[in-house]
MILUMZA-16468 format. One record per residue (C-alpha): residue number from 1; residue in one letter; chain; x, y, z. Coordinates in Angstrom, 2 decimals, decimal comma, always signed. Each point is the difference from the previous one (the first is absolute). Example, Ala and Ser with C-alpha at 12.3 -4.5 7.8 and 13.67 -1.06 7.14 Angstrom:
REM MILUMZA-16468
node num = 1&residu = A&chaine = A&east = +12,30&north = -4,50&up = +7,80
node num = 2&residu = S&chaine = A&east = +1,37&north = +3,44&up = -0,66
END
This chain:
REM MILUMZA-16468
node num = 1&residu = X&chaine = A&east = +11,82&north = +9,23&up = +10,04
node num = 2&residu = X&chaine = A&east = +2,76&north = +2,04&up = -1,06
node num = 3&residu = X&chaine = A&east = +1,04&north = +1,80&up = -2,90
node num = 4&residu = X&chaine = A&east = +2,36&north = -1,95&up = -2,31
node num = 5&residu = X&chaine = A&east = -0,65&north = +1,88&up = -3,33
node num = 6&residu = X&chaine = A&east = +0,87&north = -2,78&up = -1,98
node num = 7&residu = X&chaine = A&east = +0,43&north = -3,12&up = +2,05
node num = 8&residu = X&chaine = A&east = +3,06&north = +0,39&up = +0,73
node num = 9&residu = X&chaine = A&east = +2,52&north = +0,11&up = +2,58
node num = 10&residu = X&chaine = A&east = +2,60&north = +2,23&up = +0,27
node num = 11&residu = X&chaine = A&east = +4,28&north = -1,32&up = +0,36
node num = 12&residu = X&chaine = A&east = +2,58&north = +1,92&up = +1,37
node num = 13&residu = X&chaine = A&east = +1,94&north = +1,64&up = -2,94
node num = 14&residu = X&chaine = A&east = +3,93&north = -1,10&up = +0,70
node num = 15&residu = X&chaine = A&east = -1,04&north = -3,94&up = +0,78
node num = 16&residu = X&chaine = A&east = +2,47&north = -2,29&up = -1,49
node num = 17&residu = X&chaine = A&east = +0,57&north = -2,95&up = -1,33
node num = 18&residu = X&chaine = A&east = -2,53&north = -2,41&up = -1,21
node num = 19&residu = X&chaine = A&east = -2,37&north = +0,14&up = +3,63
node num = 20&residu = X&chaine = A&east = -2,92&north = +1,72&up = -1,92
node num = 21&residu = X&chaine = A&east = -2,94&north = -1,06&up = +2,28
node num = 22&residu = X&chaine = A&east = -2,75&north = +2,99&up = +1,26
node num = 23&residu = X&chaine = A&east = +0,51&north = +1,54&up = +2,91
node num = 24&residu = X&chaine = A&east = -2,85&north = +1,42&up = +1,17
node num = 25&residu = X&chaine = A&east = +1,80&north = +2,35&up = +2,50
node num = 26&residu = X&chaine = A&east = +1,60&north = +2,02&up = -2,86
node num = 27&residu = X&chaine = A&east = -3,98&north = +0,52&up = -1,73
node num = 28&residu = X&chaine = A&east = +0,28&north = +3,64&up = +0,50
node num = 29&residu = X&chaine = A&east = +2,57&north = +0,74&up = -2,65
node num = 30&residu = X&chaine = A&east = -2,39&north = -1,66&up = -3,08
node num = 31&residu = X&chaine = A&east = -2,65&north = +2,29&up = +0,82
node num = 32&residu = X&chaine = A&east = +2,87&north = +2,63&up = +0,26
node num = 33&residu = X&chaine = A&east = +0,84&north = -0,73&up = -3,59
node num = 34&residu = X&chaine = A&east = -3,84&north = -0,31&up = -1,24
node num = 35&residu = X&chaine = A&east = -0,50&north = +3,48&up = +1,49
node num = 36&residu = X&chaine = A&east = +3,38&north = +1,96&up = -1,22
node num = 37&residu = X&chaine = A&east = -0,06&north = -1,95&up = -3,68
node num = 38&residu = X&chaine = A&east = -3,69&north = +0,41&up = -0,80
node num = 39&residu = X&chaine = A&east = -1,14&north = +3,45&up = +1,67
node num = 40&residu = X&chaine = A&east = -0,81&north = +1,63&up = -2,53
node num = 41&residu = X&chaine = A&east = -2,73&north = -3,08&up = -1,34
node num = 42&residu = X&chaine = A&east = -1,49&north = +0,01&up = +4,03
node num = 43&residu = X&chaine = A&east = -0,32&north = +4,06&up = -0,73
node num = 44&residu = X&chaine = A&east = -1,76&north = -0,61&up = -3,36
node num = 45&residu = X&chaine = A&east = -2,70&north = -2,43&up = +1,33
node num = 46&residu = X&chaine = A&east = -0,73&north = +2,60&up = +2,96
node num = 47&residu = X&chaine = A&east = -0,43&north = +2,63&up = -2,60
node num = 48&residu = X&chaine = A&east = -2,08&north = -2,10&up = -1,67
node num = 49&residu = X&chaine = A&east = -2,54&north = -1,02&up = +2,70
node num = 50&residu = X&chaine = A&east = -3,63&north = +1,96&up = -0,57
node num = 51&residu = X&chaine = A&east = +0,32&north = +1,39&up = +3,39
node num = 52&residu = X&chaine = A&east = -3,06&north = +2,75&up = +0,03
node num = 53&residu = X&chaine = A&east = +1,40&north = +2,57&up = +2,97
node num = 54&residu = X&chaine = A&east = +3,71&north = -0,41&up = +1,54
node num = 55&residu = X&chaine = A&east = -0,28&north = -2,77&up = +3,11
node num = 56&residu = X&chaine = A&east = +1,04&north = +0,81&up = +3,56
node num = 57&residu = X&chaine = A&east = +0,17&north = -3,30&up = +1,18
node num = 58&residu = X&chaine = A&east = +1,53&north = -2,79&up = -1,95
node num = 59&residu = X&chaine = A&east = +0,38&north = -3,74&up = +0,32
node num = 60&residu = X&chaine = A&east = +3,11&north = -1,77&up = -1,05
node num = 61&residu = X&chaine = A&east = -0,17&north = -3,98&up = +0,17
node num = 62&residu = X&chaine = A&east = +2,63&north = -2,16&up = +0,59
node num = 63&residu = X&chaine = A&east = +2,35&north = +3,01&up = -0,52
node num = 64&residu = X&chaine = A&east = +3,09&north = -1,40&up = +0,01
node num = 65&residu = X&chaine = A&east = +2,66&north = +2,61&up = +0,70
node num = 66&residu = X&chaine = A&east = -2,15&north = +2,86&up = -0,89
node num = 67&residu = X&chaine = A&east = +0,26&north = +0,05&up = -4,12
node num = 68&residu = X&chaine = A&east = -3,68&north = +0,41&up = -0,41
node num = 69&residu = X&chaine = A&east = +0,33&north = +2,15&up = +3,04
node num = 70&residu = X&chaine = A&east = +1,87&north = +2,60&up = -0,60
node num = 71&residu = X&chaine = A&east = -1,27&north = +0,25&up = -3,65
node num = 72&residu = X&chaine = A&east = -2,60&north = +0,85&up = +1,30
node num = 73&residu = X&chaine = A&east = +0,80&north = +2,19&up = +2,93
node num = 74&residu = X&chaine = A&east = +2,00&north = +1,95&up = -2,94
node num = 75&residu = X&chaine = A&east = -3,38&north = +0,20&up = -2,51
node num = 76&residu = X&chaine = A&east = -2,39&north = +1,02&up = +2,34
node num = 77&residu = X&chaine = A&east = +2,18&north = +2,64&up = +2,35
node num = 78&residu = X&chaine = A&east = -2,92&north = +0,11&up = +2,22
node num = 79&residu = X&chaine = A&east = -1,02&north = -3,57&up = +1,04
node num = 80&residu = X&chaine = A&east = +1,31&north = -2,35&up = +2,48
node num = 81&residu = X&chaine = A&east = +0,52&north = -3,23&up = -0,72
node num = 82&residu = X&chaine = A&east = -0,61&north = -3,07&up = +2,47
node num = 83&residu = X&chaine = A&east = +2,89&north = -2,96&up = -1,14
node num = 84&residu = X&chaine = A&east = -1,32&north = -3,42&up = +0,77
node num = 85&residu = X&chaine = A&east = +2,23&north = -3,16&up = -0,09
node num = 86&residu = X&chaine = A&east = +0,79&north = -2,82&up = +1,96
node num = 87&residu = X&chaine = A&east = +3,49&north = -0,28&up = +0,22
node num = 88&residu = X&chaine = A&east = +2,16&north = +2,48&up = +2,87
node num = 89&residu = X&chaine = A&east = +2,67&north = +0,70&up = -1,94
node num = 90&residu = X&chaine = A&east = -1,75&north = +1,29&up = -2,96
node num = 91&residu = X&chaine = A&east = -1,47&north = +2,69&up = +2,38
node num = 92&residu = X&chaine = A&east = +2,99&north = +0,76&up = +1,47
node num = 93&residu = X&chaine = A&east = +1,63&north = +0,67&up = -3,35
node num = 94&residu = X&chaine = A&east = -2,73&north = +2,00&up = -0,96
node num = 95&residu = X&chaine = A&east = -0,60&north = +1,99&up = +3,23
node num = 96&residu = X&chaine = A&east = +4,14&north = +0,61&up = -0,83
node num = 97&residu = X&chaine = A&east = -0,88&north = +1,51&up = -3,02
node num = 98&residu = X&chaine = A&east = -2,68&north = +2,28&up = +1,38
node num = 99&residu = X&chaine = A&east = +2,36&north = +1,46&up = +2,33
node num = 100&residu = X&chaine = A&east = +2,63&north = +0,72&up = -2,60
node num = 101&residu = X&chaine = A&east = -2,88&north = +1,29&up = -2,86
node num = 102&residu = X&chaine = A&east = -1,41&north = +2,16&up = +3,03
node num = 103&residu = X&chaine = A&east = -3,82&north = -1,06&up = -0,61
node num = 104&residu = X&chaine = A&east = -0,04&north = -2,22&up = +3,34
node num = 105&residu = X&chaine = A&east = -2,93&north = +1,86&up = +1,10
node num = 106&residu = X&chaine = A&east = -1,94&north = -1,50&up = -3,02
node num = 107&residu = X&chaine = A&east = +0,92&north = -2,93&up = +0,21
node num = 108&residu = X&chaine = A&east = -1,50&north = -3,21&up = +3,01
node num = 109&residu = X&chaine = A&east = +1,08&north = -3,20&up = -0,70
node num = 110&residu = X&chaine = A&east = -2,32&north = -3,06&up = +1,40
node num = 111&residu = X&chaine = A&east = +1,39&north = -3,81&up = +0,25
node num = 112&residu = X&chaine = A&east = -2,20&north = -2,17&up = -0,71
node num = 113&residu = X&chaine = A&east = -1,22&north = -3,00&up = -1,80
node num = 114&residu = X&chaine = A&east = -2,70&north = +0,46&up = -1,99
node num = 115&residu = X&chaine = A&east = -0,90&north = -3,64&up = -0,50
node num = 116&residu = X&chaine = A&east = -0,33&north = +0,05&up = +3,68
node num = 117&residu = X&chaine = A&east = -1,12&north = +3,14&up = +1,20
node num = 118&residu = X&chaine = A&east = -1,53&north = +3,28&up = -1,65
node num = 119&residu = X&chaine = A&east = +1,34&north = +2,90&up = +1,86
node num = 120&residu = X&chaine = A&east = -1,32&north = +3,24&up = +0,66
node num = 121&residu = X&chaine = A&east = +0,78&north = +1,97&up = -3,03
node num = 122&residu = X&chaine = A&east = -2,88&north = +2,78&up = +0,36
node num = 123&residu = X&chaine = A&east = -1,63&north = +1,59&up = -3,15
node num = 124&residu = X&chaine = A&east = +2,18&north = +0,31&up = -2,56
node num = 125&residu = X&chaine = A&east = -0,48&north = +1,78&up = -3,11
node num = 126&residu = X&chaine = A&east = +2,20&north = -2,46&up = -1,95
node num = 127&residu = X&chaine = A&east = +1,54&north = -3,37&up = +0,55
node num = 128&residu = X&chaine = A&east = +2,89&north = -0,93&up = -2,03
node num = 129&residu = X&chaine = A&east = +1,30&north = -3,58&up = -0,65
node num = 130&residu = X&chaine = A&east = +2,53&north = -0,96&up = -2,03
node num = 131&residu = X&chaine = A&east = +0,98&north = -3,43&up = -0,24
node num = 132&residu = X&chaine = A&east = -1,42&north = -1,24&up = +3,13
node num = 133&residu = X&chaine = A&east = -3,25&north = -0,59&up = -0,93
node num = 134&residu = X&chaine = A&east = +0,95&north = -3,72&up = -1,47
node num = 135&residu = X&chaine = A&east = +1,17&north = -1,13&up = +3,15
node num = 136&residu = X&chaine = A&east = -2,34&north = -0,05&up = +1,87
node num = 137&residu = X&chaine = A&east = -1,72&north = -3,49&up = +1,10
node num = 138&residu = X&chaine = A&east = -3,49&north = +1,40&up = -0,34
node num = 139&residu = X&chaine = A&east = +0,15&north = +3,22&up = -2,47
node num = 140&residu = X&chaine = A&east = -4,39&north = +0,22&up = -0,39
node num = 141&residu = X&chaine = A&east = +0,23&north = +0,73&up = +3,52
node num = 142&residu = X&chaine = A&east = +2,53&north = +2,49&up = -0,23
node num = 143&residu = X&chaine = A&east = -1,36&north = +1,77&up = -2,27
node num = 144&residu = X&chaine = A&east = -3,35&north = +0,06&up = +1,37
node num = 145&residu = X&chaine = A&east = +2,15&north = +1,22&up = +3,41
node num = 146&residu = X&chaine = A&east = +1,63&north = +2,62&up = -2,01
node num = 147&residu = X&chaine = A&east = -3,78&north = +1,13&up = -1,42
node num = 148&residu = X&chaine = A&east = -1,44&north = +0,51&up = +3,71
node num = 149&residu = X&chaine = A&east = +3,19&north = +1,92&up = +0,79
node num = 150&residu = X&chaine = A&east = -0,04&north = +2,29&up = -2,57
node num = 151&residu = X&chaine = A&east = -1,71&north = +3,63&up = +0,31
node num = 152&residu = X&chaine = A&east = -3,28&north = +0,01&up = -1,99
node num = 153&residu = X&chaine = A&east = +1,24&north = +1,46&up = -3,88
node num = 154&residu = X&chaine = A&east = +3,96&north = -1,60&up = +0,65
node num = 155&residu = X&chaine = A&east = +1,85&north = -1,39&up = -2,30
node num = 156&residu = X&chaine = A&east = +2,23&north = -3,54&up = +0,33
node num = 157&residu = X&chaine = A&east = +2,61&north = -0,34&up = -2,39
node num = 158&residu = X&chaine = A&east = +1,37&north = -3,71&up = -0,38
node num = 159&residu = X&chaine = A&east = +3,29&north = -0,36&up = -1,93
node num = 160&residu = X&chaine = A&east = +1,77&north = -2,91&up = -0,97
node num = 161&residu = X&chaine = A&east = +2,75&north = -1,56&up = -2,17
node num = 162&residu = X&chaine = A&east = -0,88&north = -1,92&up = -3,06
node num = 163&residu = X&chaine = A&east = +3,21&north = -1,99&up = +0,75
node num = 164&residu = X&chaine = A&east = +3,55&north = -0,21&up = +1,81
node num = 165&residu = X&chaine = A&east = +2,11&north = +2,40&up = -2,05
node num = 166&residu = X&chaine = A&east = +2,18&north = -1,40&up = -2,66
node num = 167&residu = X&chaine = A&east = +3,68&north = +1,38&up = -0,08
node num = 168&residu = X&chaine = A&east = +2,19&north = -1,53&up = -2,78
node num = 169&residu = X&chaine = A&east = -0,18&north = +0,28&up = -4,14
node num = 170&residu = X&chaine = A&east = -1,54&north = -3,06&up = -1,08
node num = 171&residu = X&chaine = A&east = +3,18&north = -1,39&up = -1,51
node num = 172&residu = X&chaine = A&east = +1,84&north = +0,14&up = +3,21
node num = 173&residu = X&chaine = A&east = +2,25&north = -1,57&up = +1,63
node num = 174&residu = X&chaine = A&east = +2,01&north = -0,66&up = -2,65
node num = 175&residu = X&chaine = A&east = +0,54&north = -3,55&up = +1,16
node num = 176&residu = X&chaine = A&east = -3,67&north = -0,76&up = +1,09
node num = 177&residu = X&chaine = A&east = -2,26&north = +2,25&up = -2,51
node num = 178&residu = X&chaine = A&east = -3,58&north = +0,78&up = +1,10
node num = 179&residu = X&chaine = A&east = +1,09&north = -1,33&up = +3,57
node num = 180&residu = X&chaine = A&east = -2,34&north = +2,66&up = +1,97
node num = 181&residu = X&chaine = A&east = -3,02&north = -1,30&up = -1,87
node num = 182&residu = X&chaine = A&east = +0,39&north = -3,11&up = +1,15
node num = 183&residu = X&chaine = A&east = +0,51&north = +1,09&up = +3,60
node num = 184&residu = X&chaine = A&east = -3,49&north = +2,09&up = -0,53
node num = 185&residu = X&chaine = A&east = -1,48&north = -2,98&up = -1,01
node num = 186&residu = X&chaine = A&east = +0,95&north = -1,87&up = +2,81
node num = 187&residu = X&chaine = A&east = -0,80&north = +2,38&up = +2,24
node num = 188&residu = X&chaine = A&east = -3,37&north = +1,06&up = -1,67
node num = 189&residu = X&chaine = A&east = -0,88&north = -4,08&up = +0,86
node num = 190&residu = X&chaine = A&east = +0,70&north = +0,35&up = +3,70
node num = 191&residu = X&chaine = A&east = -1,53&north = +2,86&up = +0,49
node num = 192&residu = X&chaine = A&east = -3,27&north = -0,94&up = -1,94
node num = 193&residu = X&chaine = A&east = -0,18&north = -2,72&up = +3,11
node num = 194&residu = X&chaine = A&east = +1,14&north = +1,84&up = +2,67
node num = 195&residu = X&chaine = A&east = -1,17&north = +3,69&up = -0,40
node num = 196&residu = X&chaine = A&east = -3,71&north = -1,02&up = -1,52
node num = 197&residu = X&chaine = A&east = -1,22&north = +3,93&up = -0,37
node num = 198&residu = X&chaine = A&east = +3,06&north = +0,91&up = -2,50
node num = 199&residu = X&chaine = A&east = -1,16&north = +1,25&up = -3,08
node num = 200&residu = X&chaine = A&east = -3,27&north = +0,41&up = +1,21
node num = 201&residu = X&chaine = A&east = -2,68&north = +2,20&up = -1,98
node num = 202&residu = X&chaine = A&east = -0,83&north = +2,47&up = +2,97
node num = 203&residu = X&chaine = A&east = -2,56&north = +1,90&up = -1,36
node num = 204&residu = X&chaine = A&east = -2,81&north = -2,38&up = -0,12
node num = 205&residu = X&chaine = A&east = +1,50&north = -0,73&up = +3,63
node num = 206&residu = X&chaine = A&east = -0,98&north = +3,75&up = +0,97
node num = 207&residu = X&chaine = A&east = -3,24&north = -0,29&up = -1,35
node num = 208&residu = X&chaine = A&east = -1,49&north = -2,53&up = +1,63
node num = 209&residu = X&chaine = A&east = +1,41&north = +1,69&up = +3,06
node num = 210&residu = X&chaine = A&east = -2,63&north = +2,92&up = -0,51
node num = 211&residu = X&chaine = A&east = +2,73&north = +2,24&up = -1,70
node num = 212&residu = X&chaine = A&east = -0,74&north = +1,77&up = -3,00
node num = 213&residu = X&chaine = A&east = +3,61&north = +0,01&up = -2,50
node num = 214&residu = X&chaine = A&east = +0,44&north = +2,85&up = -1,23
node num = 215&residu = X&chaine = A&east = +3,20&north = -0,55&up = -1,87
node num = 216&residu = X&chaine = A&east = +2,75&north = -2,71&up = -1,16
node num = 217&residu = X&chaine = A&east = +2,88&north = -0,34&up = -1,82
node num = 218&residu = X&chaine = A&east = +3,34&north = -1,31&up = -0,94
node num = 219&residu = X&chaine = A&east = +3,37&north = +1,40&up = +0,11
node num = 220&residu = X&chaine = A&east = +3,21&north = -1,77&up = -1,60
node num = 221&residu = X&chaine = A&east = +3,03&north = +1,27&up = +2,27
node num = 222&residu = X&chaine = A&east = +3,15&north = +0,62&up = -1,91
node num = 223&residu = X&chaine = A&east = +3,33&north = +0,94&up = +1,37
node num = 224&residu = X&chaine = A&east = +3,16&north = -0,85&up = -1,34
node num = 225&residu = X&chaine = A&east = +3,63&north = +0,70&up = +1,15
node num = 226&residu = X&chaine = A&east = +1,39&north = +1,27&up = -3,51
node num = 227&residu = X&chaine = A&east = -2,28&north = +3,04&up = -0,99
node num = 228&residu = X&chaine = A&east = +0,94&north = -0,70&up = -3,32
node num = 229&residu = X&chaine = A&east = -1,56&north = -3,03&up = -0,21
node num = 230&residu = X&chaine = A&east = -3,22&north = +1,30&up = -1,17
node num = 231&residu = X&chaine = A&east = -1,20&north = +3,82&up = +0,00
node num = 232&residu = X&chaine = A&east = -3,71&north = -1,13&up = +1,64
node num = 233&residu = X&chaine = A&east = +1,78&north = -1,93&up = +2,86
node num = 234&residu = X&chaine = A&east = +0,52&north = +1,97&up = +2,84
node num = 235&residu = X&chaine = A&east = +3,69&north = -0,13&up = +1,35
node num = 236&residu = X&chaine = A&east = +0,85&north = -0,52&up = +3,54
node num = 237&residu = X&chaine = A&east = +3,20&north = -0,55&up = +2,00
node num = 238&residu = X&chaine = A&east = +2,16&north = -2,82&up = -0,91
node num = 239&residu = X&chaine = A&east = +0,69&north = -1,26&up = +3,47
node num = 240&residu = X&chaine = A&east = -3,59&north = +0,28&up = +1,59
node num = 241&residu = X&chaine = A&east = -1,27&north = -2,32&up = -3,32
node num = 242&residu = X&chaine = A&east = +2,68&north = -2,55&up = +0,75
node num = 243&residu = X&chaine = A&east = -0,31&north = +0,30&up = +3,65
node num = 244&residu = X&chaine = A&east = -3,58&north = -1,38&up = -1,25
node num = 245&residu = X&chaine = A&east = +0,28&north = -2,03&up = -1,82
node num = 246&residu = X&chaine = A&east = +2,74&north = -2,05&up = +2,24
node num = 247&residu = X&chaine = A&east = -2,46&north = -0,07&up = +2,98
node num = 248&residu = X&chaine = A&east = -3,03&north = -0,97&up = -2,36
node num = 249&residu = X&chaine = A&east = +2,17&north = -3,02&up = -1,55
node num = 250&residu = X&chaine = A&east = +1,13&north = -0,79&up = +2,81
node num = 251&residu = X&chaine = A&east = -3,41&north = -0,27&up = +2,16
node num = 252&residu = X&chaine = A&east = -0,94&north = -2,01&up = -3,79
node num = 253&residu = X&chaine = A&east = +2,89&north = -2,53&up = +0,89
node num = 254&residu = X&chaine = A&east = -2,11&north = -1,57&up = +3,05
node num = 255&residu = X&chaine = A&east = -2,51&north = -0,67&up = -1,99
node num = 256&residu = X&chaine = A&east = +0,93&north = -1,22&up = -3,40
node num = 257&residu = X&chaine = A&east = +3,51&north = -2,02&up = +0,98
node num = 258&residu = X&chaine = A&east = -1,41&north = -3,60&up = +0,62
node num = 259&residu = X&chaine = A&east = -1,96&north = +0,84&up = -3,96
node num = 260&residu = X&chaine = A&east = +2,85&north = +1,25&up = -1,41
node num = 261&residu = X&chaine = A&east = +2,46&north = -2,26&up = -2,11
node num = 262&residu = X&chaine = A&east = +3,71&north = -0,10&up = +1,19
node num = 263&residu = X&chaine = A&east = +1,16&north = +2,28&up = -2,66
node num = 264&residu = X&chaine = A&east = -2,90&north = +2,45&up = +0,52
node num = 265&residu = X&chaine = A&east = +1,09&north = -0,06&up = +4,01
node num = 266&residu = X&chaine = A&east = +3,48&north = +0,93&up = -0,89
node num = 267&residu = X&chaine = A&east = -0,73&north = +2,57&up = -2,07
node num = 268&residu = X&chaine = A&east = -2,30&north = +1,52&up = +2,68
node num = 269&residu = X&chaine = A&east = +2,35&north = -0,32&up = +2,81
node num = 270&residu = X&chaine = A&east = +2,68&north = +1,71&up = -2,39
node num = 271&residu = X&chaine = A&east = -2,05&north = +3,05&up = -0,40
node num = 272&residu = X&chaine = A&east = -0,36&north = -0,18&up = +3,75
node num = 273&residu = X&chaine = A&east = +3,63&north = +0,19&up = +0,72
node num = 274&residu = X&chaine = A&east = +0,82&north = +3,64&up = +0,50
node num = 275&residu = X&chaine = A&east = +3,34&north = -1,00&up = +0,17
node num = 276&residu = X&chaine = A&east = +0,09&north = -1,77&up = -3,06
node num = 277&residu = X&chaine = A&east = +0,21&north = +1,10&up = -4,00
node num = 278&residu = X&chaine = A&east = -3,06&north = -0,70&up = -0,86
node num = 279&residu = X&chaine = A&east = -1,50&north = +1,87&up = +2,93
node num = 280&residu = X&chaine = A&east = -3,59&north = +1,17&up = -0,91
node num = 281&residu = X&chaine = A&east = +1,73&north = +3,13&up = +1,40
node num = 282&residu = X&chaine = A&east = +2,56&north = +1,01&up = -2,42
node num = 283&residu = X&chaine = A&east = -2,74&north = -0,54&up = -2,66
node num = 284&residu = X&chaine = A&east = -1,13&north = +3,62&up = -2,20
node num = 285&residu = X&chaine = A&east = -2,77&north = -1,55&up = -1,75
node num = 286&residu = X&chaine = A&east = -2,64&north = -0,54&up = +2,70
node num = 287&residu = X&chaine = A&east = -3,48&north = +1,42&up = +0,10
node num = 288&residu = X&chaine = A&east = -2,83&north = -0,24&up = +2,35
node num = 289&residu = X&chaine = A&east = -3,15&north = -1,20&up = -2,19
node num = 290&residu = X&chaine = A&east = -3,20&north = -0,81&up = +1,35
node num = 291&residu = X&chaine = A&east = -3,45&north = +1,01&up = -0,24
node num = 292&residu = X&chaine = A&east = -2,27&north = +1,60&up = +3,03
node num = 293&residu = X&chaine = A&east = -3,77&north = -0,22&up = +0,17
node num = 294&residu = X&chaine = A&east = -2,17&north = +2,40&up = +1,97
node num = 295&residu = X&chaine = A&east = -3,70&north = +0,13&up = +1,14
node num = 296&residu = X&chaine = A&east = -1,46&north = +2,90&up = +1,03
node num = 297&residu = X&chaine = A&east = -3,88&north = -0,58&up = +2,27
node num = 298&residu = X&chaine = A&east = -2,08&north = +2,46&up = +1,34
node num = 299&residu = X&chaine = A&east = -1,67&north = -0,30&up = +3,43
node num = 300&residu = X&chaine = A&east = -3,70&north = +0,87&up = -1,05
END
């Protein structure tokens, strides 16, 4: 199990060409982008959480390269936060960030596998889990896991995305209009087969678990490149959003391309091409639009 916030992938920015396969190696810089683009959503959620007294110890699962991590490390000054994921290189990238933040001495990481093994994670006072939950093969069992490991009174907070983020106005490309839809649609078929627990309604899920919910909601994430493209949509730095959107296309491209209809497939590989005109790059009008929903269950 490891964190992939929204299923996908992440591409190395200054590929070329029209070779627009995953590469699994390069997953760090997606979760990167997630982090840097939508910070100040992850903040809002943590705010939001109906945490009773400040925790010392803290969970994070599947935590990627530390987004949840360090939001939380930053929220609570006094906790430490134990970072569980199964891939190396996301720890490594996140003990890296430690280091340079200066909080390494709140911060363990653990490898492991949670469909395989449930480490020692000790008593936490919270346990964080942003979407990872919907990975896993056996998620009742997690969750009841997750109950036993929580102190007595401790909260789990289970976050995850409506969707994959959309990017593009609806009318664009010019030459293909409403070209990402169809790519979401695509996708959202594949991954209705292949990742069973997306979408799922959690909190009925936590219940039956023995947790009591205490809270959930929904938050629509906005952030556009142009602040002037509307005054209640947050702006954020041009080159982050593309960076992105490129890598969340792109990881989109190995999915939908044997779906897609020639002219679709060109169009896609055109926004692709960083080298080319139509580069999703050199584009001002992009946005990052998708909704988050969180669940908030007490240990009781």
């Amino acid at each position: 199990m490891t964190h992939t916030d929204h299923d996908h992938g992440a591409h190395h920015l200054h590929q070329h060409g029209h070779d627009h396969g995953p590469r699994d190696d390069d997953q760090s810089e997606i979760l990167d982008l997630d982090a840097e683009v939508l910070a100040e959503h992850i903040a809002s959620i943590i705010a939001w959480l109906p945490v009773e007294t400040s925790p010392g110890q803290i969970v994070d699962l599947g935590c990627g390269t530390g987004a949840g991590t360090f939001a939380l490390l930053e929220h609570f000054p006094e906790a430490h936060v134990t970072a569980v994921d199964s891939a190396a290189t996301h720890l490594h990238r996140l003990s890296e960030k430690a280091s340079a933040r200066g909080v390494t001495g709140r911060v363990r990481t653990v490898q492991a596998d949670l469909d395989t093994e449930w480490p020692d994670l000790g008593r936490p006072d919270l346990v964080w889990a942003s979407a990872s939950m919907h990975h896993m093969a056996d998620p009742d069992r997690t969750l009841r896991q997750v109950h036993d490991t929580l102190a007595p009174g401790g909260l789990f907070a289970v976050v995850e995305l409506a969707g994959f983020p959309r990017f593009l106005p609806e009318n664009a490309p010019a030459e293909r209009p409403g070209l990402e839809e169809r790519c979401h649609a695509v996708s959202d078929r594949y991954h209705a087969e292949h990742v069973s627990h997306r979408g799922a309604d959690w909190g009925p899920k936590l219940t039956a678990a023995g947790f009591t919910l205490e809270g959930e909601r929904t938050i629509a994430v906005a952030v556009a490149v142009d602040v002037d493209v509307d005054v209640d949509v947050e702006p954020s730095r041009s080159e982050a959003v593309g960076r992105y959107a490129l890598n969340s296309l792109r990881r989109m491209r190995s999915t939908v391309a044997d779906a897609l209809s020639a002219e679709d497939l060109t169009a896609l590989d055109e926004l692709l091409d960083t080298d080319g005109p139509h580069s999703i790059l050199r584009r001002a009008d992009l946005a990052v639009r998708t909704e988050r929903m969180v669940w908030a269950a007490r240990h009781t």
